[in-house]
VOROMAR-493648 format. One record per atom (N, C-alpha, C, O): residue in one letter; x, y, z; atom name; residue number from 0. Coordinates in Angstrom, 2 decimals, padded with zeros to 5 digits. Last residue first. Layout:
nuro | c1 | c2 | c3 | fikol | gunu
a | X | Y | Z | CA | NUM
...
//
This chain:
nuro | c1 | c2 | c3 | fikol | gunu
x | 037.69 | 013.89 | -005.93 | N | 136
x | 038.67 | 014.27 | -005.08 | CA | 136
x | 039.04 | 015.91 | -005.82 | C | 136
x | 039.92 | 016.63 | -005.33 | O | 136
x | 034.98 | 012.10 | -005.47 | N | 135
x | 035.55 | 012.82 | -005.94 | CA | 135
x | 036.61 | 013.73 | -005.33 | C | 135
x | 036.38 | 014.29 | -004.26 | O | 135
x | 033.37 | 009.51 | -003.70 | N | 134
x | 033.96 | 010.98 | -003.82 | CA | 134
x | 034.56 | 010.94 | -004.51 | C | 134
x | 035.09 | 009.84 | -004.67 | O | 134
x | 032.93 | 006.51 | -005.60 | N | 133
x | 033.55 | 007.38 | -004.23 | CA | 133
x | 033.59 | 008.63 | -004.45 | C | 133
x | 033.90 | 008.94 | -005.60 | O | 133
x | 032.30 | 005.05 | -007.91 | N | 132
x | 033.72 | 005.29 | -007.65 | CA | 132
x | 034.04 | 005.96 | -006.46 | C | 132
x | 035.23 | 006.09 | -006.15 | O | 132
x | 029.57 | 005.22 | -007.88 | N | 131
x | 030.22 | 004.11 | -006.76 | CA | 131
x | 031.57 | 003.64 | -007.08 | C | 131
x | 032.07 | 002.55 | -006.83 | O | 131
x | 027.73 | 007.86 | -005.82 | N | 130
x | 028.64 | 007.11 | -007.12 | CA | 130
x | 029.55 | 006.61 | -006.46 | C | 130
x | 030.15 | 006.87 | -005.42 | O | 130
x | 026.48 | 008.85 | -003.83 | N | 129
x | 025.99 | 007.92 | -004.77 | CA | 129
x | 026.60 | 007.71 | -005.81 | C | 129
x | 025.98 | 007.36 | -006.81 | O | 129
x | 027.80 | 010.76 | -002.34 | N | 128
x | 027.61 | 009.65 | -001.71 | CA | 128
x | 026.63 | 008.28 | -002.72 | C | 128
x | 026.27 | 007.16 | -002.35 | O | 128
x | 028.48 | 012.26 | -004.35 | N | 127
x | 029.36 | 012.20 | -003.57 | CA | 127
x | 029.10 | 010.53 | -003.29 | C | 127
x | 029.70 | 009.53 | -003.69 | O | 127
x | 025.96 | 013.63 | -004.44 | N | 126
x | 026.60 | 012.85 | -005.98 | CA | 126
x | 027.89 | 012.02 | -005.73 | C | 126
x | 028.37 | 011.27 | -006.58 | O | 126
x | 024.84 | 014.85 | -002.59 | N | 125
x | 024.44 | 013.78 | -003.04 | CA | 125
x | 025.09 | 013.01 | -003.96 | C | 125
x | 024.80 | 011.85 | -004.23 | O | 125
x | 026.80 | 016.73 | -002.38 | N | 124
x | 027.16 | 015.91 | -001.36 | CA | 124
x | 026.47 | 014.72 | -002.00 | C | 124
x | 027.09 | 013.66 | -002.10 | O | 124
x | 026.21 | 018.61 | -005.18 | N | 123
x | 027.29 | 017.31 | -004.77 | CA | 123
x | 027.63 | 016.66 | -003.77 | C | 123
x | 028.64 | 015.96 | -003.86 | O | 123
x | 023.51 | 018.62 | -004.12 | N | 122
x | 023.73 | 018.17 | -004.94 | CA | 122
x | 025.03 | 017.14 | -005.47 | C | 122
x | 025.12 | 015.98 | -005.85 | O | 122
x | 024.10 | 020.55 | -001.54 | N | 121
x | 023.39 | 019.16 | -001.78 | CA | 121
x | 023.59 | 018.49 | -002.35 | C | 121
x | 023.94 | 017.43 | -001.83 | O | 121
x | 025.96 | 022.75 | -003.03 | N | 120
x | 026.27 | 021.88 | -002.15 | CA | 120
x | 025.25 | 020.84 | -001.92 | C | 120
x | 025.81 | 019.81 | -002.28 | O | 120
x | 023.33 | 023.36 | -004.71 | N | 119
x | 024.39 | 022.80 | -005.31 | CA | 119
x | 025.24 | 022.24 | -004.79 | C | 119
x | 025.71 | 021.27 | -005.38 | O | 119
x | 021.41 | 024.24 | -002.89 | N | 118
x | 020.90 | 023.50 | -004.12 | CA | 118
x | 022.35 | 022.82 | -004.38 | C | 118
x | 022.40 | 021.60 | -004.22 | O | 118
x | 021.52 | 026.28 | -000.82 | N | 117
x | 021.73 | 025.39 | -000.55 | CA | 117
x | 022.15 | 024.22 | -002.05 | C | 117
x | 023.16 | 023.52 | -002.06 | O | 117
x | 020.02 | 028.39 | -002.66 | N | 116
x | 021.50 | 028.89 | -002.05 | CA | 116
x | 021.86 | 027.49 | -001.83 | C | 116
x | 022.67 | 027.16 | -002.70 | O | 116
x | 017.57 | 027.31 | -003.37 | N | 115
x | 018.90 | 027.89 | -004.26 | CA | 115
x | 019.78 | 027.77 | -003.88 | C | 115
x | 020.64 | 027.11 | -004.47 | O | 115
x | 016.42 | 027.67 | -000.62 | N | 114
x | 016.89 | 026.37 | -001.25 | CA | 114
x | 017.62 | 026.31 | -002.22 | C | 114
x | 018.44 | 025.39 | -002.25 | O | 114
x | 016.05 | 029.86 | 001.53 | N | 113
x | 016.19 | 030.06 | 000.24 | CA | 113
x | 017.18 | 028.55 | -000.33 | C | 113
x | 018.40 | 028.50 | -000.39 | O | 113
x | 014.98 | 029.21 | 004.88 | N | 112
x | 015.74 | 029.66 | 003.84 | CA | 112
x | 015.71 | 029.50 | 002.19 | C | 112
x | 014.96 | 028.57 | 001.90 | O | 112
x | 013.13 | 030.18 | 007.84 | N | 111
x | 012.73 | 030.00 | 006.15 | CA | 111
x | 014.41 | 029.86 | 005.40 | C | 111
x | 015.00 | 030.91 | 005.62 | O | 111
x | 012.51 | 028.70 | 011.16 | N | 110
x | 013.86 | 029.51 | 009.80 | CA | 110
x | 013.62 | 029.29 | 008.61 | C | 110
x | 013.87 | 028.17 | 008.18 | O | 110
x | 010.56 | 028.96 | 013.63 | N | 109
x | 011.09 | 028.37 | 012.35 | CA | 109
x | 011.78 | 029.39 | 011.41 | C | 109
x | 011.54 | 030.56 | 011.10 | O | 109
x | 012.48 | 029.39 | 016.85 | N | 108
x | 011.53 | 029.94 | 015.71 | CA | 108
x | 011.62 | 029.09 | 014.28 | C | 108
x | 012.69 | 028.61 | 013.91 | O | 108
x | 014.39 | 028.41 | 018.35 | N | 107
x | 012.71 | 027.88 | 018.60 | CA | 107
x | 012.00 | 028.68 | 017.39 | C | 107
x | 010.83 | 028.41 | 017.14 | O | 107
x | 016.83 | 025.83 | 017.65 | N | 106
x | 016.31 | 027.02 | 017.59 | CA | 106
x | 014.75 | 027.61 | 017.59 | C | 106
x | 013.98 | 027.17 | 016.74 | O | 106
x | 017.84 | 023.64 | 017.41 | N | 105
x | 017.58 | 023.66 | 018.48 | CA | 105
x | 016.73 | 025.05 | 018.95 | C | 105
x | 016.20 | 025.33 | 020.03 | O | 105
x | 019.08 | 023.61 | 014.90 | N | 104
x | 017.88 | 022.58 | 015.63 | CA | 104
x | 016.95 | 023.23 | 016.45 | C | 104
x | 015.74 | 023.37 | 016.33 | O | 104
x | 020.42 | 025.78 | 013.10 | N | 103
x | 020.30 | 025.12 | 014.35 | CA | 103
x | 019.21 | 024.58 | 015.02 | C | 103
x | 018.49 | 025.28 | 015.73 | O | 103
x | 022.30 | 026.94 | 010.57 | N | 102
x | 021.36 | 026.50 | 010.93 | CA | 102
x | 021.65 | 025.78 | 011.78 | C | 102
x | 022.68 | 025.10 | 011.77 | O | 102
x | 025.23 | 027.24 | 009.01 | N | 101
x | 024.51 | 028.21 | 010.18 | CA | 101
x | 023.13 | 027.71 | 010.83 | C | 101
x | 022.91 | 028.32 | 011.88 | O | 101
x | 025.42 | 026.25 | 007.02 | N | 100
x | 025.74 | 027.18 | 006.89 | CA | 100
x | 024.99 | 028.05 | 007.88 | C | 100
x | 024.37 | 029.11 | 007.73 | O | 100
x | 025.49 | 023.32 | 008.11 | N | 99
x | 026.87 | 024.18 | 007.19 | CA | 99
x | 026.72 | 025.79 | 007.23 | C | 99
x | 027.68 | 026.53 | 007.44 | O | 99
x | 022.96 | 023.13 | 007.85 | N | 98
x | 023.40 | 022.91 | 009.11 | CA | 98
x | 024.94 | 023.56 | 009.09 | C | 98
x | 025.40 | 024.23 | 010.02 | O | 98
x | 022.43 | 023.31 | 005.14 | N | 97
x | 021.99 | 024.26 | 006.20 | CA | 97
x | 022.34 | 024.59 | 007.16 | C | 97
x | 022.30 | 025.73 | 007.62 | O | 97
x | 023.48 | 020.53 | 004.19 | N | 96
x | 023.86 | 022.23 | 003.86 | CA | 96
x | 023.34 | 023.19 | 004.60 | C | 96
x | 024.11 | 024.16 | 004.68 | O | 96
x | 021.91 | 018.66 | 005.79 | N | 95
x | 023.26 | 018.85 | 006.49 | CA | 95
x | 023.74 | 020.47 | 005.38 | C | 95
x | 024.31 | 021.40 | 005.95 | O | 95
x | 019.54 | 019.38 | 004.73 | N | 94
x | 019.74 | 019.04 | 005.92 | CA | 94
x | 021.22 | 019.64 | 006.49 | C | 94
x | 021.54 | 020.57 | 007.23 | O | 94
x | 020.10 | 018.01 | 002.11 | N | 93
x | 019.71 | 019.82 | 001.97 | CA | 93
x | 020.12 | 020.35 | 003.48 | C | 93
x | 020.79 | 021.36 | 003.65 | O | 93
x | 020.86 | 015.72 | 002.19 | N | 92
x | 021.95 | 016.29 | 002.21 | CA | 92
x | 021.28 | 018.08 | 002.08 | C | 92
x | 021.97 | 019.09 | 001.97 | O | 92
x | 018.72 | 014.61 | 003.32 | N | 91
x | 019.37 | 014.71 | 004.05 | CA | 91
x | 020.22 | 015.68 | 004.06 | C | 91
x | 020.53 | 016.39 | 005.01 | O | 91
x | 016.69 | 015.06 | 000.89 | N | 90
x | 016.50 | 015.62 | 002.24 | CA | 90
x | 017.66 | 016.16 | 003.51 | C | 90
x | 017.72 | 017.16 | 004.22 | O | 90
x | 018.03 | 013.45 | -000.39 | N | 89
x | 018.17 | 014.46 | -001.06 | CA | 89
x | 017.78 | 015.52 | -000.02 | C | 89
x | 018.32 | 016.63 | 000.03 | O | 89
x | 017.35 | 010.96 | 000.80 | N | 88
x | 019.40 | 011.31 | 000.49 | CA | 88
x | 019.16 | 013.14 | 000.43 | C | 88
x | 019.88 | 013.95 | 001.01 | O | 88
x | 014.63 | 011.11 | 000.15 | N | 87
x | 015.26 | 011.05 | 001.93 | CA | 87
x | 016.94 | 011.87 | 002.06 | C | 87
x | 017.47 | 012.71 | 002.79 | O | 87
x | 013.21 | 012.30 | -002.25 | N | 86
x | 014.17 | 011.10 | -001.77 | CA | 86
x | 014.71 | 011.57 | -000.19 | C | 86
x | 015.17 | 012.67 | 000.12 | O | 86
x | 011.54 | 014.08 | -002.87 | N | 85
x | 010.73 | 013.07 | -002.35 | CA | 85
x | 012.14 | 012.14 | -001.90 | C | 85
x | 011.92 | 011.22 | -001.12 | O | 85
x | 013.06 | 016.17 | -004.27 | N | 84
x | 013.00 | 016.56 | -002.98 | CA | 84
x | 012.04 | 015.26 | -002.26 | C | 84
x | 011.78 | 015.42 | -001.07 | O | 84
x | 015.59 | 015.59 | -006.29 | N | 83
x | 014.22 | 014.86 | -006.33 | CA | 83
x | 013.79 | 015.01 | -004.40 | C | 83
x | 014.11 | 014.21 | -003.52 | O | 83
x | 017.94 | 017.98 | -007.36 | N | 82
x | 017.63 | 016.81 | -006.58 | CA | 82
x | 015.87 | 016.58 | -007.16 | C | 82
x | 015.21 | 017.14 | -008.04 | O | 82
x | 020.47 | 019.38 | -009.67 | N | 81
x | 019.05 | 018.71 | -009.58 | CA | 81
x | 018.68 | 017.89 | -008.23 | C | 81
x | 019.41 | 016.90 | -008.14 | O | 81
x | 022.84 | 021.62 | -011.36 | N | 80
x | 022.21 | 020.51 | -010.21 | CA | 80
x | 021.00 | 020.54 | -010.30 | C | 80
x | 020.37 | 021.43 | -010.86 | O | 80
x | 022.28 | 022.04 | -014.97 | N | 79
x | 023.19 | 022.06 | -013.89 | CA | 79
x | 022.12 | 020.96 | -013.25 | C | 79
x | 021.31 | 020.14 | -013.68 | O | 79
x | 020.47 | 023.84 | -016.63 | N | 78
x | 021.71 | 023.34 | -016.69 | CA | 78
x | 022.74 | 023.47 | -015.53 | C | 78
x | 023.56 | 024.32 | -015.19 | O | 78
x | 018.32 | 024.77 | -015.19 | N | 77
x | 018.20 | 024.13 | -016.30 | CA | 77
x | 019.28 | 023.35 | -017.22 | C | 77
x | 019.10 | 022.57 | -018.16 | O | 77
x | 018.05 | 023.11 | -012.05 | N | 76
x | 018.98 | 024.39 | -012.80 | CA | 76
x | 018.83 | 023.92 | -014.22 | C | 76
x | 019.18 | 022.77 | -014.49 | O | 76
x | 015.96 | 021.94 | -009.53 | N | 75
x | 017.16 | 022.21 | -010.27 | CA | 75
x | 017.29 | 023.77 | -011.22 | C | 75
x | 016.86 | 024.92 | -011.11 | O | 75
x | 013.65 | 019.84 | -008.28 | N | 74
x | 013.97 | 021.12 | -008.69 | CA | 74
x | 015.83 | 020.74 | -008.91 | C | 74
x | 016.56 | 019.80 | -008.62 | O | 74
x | 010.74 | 017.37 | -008.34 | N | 73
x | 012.61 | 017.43 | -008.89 | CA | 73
x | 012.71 | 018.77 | -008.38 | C | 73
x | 011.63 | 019.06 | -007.87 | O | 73
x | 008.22 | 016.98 | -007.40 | N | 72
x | 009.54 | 016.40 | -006.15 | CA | 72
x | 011.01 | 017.27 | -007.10 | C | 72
x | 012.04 | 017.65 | -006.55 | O | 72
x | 007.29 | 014.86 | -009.96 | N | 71
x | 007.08 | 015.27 | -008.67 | CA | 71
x | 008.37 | 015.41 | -007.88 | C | 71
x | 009.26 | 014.58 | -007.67 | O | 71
x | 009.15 | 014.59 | -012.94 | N | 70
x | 008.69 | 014.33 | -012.26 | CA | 70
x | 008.20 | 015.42 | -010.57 | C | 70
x | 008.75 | 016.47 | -010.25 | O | 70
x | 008.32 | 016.12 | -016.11 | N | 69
x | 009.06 | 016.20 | -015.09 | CA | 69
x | 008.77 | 015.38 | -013.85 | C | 69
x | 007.59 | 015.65 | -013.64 | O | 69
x | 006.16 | 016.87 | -017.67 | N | 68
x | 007.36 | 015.88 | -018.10 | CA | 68
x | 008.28 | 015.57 | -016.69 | C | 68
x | 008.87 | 014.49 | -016.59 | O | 68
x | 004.21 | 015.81 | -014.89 | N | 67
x | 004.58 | 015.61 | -016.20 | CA | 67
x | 005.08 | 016.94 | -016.71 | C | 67
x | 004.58 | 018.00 | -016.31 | O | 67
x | 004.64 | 018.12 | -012.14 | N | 66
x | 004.51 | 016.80 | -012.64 | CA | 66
x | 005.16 | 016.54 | -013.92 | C | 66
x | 006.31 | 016.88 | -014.17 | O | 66
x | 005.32 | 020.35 | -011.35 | N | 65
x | 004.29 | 020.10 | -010.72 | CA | 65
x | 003.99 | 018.69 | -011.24 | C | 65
x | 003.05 | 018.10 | -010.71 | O | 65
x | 008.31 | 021.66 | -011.47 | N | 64
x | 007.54 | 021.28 | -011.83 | CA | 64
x | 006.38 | 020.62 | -011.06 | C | 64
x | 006.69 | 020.35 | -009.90 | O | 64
x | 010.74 | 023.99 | -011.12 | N | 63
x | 009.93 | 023.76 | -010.02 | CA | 63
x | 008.59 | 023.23 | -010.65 | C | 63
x | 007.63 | 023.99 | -010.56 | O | 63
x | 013.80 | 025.36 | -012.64 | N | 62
x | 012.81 | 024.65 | -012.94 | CA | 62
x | 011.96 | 023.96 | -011.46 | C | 62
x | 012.73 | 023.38 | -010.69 | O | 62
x | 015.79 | 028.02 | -013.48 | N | 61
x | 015.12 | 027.03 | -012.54 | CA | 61
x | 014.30 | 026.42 | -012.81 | C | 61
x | 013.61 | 027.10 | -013.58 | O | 61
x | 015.69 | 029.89 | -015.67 | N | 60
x | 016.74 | 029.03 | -015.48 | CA | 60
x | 016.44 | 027.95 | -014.32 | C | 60
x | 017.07 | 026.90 | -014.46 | O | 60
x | 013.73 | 032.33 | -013.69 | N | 59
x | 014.80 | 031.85 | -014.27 | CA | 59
x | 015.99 | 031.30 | -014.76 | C | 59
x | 017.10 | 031.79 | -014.54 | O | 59
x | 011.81 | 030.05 | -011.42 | N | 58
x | 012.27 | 031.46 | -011.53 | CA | 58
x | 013.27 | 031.41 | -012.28 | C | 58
x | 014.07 | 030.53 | -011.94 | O | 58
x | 009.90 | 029.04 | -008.66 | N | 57
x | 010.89 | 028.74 | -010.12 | CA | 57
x | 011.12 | 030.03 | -010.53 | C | 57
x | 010.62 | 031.02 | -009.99 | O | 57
x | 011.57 | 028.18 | -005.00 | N | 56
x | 010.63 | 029.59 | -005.98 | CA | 56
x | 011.04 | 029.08 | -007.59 | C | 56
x | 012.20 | 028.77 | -007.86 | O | 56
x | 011.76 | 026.55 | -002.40 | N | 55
x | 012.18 | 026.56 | -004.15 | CA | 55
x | 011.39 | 027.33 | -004.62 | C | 55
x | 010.22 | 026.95 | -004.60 | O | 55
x | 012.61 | 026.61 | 000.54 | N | 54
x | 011.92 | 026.81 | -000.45 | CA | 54
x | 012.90 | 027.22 | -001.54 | C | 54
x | 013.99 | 027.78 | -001.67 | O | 54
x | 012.77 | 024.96 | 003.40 | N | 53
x | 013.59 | 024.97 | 002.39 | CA | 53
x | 012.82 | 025.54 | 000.79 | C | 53
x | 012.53 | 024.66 | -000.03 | O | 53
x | 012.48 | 025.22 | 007.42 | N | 52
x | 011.36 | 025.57 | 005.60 | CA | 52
x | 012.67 | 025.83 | 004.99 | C | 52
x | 013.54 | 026.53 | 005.50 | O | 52
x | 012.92 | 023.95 | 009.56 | N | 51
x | 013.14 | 024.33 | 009.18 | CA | 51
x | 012.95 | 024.60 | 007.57 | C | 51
x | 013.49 | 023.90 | 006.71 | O | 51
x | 010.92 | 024.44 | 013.29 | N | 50
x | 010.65 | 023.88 | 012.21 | CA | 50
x | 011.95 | 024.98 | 011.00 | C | 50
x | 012.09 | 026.19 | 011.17 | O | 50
x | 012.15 | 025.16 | 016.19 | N | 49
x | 011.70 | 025.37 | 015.21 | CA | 49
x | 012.03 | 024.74 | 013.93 | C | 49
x | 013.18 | 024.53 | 013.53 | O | 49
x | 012.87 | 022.39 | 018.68 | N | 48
x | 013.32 | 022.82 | 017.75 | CA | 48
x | 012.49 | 023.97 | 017.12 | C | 48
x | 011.47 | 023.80 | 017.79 | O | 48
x | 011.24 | 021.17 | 020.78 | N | 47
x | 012.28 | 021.05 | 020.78 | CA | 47
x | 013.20 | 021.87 | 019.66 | C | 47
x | 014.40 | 021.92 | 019.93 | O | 47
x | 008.04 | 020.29 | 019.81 | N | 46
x | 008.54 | 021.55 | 020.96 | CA | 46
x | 009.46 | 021.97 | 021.34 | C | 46
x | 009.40 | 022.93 | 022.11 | O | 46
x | 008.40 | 017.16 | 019.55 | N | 45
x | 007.64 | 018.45 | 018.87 | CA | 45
x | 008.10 | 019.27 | 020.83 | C | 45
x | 008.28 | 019.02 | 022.02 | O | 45
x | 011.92 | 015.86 | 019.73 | N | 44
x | 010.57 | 015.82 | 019.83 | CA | 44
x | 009.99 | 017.01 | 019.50 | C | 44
x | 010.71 | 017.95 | 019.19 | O | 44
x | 012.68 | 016.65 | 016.43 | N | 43
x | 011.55 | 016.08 | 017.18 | CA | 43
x | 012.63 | 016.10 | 018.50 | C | 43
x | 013.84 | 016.30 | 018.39 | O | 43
x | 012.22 | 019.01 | 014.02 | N | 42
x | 012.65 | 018.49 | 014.68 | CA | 42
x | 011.90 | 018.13 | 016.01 | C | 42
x | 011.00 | 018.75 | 016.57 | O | 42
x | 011.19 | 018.99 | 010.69 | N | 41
x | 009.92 | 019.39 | 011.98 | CA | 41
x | 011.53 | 018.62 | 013.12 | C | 41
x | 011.81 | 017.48 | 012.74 | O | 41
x | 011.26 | 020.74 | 007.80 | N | 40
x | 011.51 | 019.91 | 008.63 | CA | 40
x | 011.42 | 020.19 | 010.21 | C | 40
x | 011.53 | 021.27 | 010.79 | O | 40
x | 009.71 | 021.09 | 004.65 | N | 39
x | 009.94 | 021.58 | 006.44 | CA | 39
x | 010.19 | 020.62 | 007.11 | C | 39
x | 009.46 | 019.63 | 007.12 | O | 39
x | 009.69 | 022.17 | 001.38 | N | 38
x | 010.37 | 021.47 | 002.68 | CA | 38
x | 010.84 | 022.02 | 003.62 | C | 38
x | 011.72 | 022.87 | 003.79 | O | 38
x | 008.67 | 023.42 | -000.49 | N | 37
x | 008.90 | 023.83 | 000.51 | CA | 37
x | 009.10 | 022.38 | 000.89 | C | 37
x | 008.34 | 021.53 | 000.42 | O | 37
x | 007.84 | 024.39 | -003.93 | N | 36
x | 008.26 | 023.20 | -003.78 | CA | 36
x | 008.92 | 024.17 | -002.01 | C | 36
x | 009.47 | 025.27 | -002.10 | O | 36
x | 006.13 | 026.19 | -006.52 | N | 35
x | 007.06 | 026.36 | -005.38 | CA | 35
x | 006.52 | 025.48 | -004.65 | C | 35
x | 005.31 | 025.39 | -004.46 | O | 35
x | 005.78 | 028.52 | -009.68 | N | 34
x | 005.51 | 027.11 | -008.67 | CA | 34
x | 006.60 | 027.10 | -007.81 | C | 34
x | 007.68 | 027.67 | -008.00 | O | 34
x | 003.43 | 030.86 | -011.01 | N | 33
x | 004.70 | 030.37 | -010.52 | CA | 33
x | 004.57 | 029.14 | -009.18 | C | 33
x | 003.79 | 028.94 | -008.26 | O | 33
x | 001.81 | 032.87 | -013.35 | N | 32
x | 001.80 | 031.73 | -012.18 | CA | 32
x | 002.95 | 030.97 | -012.47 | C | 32
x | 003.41 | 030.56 | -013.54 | O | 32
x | 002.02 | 036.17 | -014.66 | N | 31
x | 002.14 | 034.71 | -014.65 | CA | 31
x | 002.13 | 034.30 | -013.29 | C | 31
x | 002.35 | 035.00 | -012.30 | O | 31
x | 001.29 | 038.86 | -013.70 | N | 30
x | 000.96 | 038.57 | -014.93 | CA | 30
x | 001.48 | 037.07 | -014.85 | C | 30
x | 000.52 | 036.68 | -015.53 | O | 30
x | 003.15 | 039.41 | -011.27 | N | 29
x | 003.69 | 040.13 | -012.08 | CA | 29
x | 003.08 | 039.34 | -013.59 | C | 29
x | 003.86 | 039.13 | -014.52 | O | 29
x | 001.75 | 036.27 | -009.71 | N | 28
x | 003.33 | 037.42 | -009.65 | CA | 28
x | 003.00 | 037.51 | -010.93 | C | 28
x | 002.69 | 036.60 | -011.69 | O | 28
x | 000.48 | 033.84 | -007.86 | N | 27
x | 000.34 | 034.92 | -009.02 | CA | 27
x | 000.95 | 035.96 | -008.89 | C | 27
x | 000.73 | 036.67 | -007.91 | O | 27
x | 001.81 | 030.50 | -007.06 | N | 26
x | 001.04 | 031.91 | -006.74 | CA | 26
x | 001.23 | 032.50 | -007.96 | C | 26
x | 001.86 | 032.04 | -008.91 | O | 26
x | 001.89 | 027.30 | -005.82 | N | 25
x | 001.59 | 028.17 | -006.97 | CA | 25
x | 000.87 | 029.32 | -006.48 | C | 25
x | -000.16 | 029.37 | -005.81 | O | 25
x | 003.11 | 024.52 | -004.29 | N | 24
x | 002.06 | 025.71 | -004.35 | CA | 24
x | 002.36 | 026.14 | -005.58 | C | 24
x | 003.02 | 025.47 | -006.38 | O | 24
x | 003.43 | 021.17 | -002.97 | N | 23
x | 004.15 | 022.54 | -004.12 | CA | 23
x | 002.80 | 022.85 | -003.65 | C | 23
x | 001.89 | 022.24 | -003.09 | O | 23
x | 005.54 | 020.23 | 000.06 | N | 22
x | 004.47 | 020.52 | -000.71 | CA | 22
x | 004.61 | 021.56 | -001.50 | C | 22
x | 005.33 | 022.55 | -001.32 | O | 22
x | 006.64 | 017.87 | 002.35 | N | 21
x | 007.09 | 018.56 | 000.76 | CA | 21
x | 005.78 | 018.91 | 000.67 | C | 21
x | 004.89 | 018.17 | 001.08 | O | 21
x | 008.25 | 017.15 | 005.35 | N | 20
x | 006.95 | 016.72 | 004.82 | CA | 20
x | 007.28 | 018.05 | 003.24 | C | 20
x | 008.12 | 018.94 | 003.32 | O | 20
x | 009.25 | 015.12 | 008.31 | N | 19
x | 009.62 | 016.03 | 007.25 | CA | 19
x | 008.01 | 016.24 | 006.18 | C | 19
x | 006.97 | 015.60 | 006.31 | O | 19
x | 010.86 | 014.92 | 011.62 | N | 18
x | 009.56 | 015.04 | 010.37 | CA | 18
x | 009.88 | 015.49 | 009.57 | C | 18
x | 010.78 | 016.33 | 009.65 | O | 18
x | 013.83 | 013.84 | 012.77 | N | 17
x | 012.95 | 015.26 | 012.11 | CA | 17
x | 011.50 | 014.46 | 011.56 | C | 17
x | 011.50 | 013.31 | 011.13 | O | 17
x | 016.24 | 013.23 | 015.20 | N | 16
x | 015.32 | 012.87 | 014.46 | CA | 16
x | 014.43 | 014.03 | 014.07 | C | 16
x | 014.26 | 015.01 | 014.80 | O | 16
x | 019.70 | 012.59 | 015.63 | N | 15
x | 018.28 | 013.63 | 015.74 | CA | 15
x | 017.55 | 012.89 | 014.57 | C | 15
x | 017.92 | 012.28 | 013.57 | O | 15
x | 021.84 | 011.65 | 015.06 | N | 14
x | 021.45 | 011.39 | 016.45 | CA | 14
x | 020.18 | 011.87 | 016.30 | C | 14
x | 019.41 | 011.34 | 017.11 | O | 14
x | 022.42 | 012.64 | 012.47 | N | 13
x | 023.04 | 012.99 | 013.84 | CA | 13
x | 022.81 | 012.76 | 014.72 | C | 13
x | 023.34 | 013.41 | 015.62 | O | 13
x | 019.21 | 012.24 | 011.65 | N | 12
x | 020.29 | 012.43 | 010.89 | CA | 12
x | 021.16 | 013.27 | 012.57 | C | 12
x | 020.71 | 014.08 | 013.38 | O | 12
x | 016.39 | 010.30 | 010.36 | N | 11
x | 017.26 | 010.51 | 011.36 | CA | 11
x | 018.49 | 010.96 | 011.03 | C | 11
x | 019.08 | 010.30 | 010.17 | O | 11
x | 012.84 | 011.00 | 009.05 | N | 10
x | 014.46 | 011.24 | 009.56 | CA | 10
x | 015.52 | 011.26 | 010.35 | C | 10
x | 015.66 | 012.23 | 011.10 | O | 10
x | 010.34 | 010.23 | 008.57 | N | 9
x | 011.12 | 010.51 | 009.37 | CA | 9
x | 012.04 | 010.67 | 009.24 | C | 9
x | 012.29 | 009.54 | 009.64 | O | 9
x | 007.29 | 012.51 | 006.57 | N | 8
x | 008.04 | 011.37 | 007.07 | CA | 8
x | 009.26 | 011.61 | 008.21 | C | 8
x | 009.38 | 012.71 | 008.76 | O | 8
x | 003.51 | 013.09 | 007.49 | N | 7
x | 005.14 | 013.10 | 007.16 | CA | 7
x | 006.10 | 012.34 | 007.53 | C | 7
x | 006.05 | 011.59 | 008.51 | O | 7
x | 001.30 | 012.43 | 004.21 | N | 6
x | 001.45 | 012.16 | 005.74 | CA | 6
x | 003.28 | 012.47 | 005.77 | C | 6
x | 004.10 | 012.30 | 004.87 | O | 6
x | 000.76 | 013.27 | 001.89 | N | 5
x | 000.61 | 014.24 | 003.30 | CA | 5
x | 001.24 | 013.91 | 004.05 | C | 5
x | 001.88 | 014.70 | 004.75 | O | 5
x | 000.63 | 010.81 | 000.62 | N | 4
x | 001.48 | 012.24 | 000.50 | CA | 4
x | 001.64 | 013.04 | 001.49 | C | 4
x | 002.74 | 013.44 | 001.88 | O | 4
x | 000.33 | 008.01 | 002.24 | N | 3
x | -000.21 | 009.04 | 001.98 | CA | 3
x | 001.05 | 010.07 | 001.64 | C | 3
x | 002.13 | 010.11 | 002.21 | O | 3
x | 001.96 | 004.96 | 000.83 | N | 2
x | 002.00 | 005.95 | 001.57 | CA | 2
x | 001.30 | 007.20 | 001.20 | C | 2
x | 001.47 | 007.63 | 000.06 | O | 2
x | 000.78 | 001.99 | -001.01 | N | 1
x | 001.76 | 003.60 | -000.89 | CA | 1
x | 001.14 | 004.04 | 000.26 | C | 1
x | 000.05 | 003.65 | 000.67 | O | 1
x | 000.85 | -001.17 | 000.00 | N | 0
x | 000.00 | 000.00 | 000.00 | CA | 0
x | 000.89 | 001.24 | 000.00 | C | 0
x | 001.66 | 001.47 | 000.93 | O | 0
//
């Protein structure tokens, strides 16, 4: 039986555990509709952390699809990095870029950041840990 979309998932990364959960939107800017892909991650236990929001705005040269051709979940660079924000790896490694660049668990407000910024360190941590010549040196 699949799994509800909604429902969120878990994570364990450092000892810590998160919820996590993806959802696209779409708003109206400047005469066109635009799509956007958020990941929040819920550190547990609940009341222990602010929640941390990873948003994808599309926007030129970006891509933030809602499905066909593309799958659910991708964002990227029309040339360049890519994750699939439904994979866990791809979670993780957005996870640990944040955590790189200043982000803290433990922090009680939720922290919006800008998933761009993160996008490409992910990307090659992910590419890192899934090719099976090893890092890259």
């Amino acid at each position: 039986m699949p799994r509800h979309p909604k429902k969120p998932r878990r994570l364990i990364a450092d000892g810590r555990v998160y919820l996590w959960t993806l959802r696209h939107s779409h708003s109206v800017a400047n005469g066109g509709r635009s799509c956007c892909e958020t990941l929040t991650l819920y550190p547990q236990p609940a009341g222990t952390g602010g929640p941390l929001r990873i948003v994808f705005t599309e926007g030129p040269g970006r891509y933030v699809p809602g499905g066909a051709p593309l799958g659910s979940g991708d964002v990227g660079y029309g040339r360049g990095a890519s994750l699939n924000l439904h994979e866990p790896g791809a979670v993780r490694a957005l996870l640990d870029a944040a955590s790189t660049r200043g982000w803290q668990p433990e922090g009680r407000r939720a922290v919006e950041i800008d998933g761009w910024s993160l996008l490409e360190a992910a990307a090659a941590a992910r590419a890192g840990a899934t090719d099976p010549a090893g890092p890259k040196e």
